[in-house]
N, C-alpha and C positions, 0 to 999 in steps of 0.2 A: 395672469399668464397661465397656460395649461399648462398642467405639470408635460416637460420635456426630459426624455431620458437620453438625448445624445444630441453632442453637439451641432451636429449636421443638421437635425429636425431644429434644433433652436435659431441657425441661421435662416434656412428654408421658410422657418414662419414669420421671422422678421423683416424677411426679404432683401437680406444680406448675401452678396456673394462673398465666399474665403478661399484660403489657400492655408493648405495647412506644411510644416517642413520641419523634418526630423531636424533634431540639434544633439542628438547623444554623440552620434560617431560622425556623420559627416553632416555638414548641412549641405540637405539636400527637401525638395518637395515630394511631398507623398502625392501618390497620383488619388484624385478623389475618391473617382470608384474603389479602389483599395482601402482607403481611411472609412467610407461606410461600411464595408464588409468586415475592419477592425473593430469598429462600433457595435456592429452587431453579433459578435465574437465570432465571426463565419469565417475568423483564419486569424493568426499571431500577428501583432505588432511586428513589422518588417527588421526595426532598427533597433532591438531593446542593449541599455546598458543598464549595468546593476539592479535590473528586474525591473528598472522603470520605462516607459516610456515620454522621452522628454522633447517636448513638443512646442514650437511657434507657432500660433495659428493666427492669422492674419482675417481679416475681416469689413465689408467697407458694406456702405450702402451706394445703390447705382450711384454712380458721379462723386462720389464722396471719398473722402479723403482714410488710409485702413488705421484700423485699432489694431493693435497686440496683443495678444496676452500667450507668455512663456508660463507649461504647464508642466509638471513633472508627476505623474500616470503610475501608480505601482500595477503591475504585469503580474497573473499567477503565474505556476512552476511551470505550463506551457507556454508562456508569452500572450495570455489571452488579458483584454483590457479590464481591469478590473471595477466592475459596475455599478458596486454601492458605492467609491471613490468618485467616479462620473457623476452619479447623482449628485451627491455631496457637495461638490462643486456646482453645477449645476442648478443647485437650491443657494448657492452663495451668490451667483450670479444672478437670480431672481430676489433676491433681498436686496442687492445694493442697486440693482439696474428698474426694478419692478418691469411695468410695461415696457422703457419704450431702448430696446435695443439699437435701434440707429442713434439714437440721440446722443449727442458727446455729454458725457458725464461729468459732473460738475470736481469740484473737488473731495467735495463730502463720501459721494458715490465711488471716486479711484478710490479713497481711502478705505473703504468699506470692502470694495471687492481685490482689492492688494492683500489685505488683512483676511490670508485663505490661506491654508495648509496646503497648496496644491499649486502655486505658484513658484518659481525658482527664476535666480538672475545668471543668465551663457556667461563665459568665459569672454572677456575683451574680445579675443580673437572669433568666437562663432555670432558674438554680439556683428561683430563689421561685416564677417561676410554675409550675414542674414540678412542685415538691412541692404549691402551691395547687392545681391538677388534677388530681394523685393523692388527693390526700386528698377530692378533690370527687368526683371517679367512684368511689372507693372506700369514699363514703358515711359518711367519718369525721370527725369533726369539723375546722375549721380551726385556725390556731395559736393561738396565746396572745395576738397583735400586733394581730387580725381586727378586734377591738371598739375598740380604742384606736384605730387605722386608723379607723374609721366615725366614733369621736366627731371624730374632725381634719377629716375631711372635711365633715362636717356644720357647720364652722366654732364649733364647741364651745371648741376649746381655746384660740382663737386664729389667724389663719392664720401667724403668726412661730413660731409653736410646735410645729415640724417635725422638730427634732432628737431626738425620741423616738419618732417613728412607724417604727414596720420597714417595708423594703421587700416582708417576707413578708406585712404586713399587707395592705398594697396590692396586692397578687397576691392574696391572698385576695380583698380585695374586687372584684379585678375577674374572677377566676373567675365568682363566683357574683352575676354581672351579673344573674341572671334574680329574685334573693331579697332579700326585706329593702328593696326600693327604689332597692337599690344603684345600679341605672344612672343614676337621677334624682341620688343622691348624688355620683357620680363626674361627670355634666355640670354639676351647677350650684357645683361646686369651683372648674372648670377655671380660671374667670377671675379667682381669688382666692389660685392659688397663685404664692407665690412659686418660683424659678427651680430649687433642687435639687428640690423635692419634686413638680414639674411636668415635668421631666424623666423622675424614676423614675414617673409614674402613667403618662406617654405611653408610657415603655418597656415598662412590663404592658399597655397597651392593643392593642400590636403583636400581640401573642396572641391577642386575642381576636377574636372576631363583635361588631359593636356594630350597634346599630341605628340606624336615620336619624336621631333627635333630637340622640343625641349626636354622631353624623357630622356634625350641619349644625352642630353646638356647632364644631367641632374647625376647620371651614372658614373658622365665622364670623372666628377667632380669625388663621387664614392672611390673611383679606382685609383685618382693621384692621390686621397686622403690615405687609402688602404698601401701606395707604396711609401709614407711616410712611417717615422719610428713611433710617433705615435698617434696612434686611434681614436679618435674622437668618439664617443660612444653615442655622446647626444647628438652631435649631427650626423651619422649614420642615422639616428633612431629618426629624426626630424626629415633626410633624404627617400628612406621609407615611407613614412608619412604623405608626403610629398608622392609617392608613387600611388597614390589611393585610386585615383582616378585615369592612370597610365593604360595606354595599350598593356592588355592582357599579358602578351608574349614578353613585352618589355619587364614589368612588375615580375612576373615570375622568374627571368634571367638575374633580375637584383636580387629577390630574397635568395634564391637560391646559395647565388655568390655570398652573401652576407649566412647564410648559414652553414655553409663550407667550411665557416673559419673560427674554429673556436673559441677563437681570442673576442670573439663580437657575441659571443655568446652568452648577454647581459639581461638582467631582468627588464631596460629601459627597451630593449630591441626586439624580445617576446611581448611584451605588451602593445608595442606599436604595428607588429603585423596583425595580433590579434584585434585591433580597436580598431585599424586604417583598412588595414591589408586581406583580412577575413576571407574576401572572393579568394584569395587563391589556395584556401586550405579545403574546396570543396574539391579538388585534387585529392584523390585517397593517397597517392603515393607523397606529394606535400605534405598530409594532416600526418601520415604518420610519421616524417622527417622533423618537422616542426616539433611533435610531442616526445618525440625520442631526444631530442636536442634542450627541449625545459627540461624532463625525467632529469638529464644528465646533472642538472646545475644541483642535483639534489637537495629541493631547498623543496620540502612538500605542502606549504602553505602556496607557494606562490605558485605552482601545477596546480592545486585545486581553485585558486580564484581564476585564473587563465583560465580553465576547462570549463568552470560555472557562468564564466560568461558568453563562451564562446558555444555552449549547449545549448542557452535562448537563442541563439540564431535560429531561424526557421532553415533555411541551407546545409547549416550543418549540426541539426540536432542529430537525425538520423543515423551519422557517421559514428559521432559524439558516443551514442547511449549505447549502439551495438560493441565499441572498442571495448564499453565499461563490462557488459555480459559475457566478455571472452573473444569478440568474432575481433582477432588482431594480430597484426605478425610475429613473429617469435621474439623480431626484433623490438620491437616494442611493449611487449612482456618483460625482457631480459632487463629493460631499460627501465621500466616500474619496478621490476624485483631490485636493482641495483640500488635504486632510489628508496623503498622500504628500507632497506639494509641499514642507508647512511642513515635515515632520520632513527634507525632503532639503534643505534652505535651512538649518535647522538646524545640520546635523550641516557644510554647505560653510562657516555662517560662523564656527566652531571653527578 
């Protein structure tokens, strides 16, 4: 095989068509044209977490049934791909595959190219909706879980009657938000699910585009939580979550309200806008409410991993690196000097 320095050229010679789809923050597909100009460092990884890029790339030959392979990418300090790591892989894949990349690999072969520093196993939860999107864009039918999934929701079975629903079912159905009803299905559930099973349908919601009916479902749900005595921290953080994919206008009226209120002003709830919720901090007047709001929790580990993540964004590096040179409101000065303070009063009353 001729030496290949990027995945794309490897498919292309094999005559493999792929589909490749971020799995760090949301899963979603990278548009092709974008992944070759990542390939060729002509612009930053779109989605990086923890300086990596972590990556499904899906692959079939015409008529053929796709392969997998989940890749985990370390990213330099710009978010650019890192290209002796590509290779490197890339020479693993030539070792255990040799010639003939359509061919289904034998067992000897998975085990051979399994056994790579550059492969990594999604989370339960972006495991189901990966494979509910693949099998939706790739126009095949969904699982076996899909229909059982629909009757639970539709309060058929019971709403105690959870412990047989898959969570691929629920990824199913919330893929194909657009068929069947589904969205009406998945809103008028919400308020009847008990606590496991309410959890895993917000965590597939995080995935998806929802539409205002069920946005203002998900709000409705934050504002009886919020007139109770008490706050549920995690599903706030989970309702959030949930709002990743919301009308614009929507998503910003929650965070907002959620950062009005001190009391929700938890490290579970700054991590979740930061990982889900990021589009709305390229808002200058947001990014610097949001960072004035961590400053405060004076806790300066957890401000510098928030900020180091949220600097690989391409959207919001720029905002990111001028705050750090000075260009920033008084207000958010006042609120880093407040926070130095506590961590140096800290560390004197040790």
């Amino acid at each position: 095989m001729e030496t290949v320095h990027a995945l794309s050229a490897l498919f292309d010679h094999a005559g493999c068509q792929f589909s490749i789809y971020d799995l760090g923050r949301r899963v979603c597909q990278l548009d092709e044209t974008a992944f070759r100009a990542v390939e060729a460092n002509q612009q930053p990884y779109p989605y990086p977490l923890r300086q990596h890029a972590h990556m499904a790339i899906a692959f079939w030959p015409p008529g053929g049934a796709p392969w997998v392979w989940f890749l985990k990418m370390p990213l330099d300090e710009r978010g650019l791909l890192n290209h002796t790591a590509m290779g490197d892989f890339l020479q693993y894949v030539s070792a255990a595959m040799g010639e003939r990349l359509t061919a289904t690999p034998n067992k000897e072969q998975r085990e051979k190219l399994a056994n790579n520093p550059y492969t990594f196993t999604p989370t339960d939860d972006k495991m189901a909706m990966f494979h509910a999107t693949l099998t939706y864009q790739l126009g095949r039918p969904a699982s076996q879980y899909y229909d059982h999934a629909q009757h639970y929701l539709n309060g058929e079975l019971g709403w105690d009657n959870w412990q047989g629903v898959g969570l691929q079912g629920l990824a199913d159905t919330c893929v194909r938000m657009a068929e069947q009803n589904n969205a009406t299905r998945v809103r008028k559930a919400l308020n009847h699910l008990p606590t496991t099973p309410l959890y895993a349908l917000l965590g597939c919601l995080e995935h998806c585009q929802i539409n205002d009916k069920l946005a203002a479902s998900l709000r409705d749900m934050f504002q009886q939580m919020c007139q109770t005595q008490e706050v549920d921290i995690f599903l706030v953080s989970a309702l959030i979550r949930a709002h990743a994919g919301a009308p614009s206008a929507t998503r910003h009226q929650l965070i907002d309200a959620v950062l009005d209120r001190a009391e929700l002003h938890h490290r579970e709830i700054f991590v979740a806008i930061a990982g889900r919720c990021w589009h709305h901090l390229t808002d200058d007047a947001a990014l610097d409410r949001f960072l004035i709001a961590l400053a405060d929790q004076h806790d300066a580990t957890l401000f510098q991993q928030v900020y180091a993540d949220l600097v690989m964004l391409p959207p919001l590096r720029g905002a990111l690196l001028g705050r750090l040179h000075g260009h920033t409101s008084p207000a958010l000065t006042q609120a880093m000097a407040r926070m130095q303070q506590a961590v140096k009063q800290t560390h004197h009353d040790h």
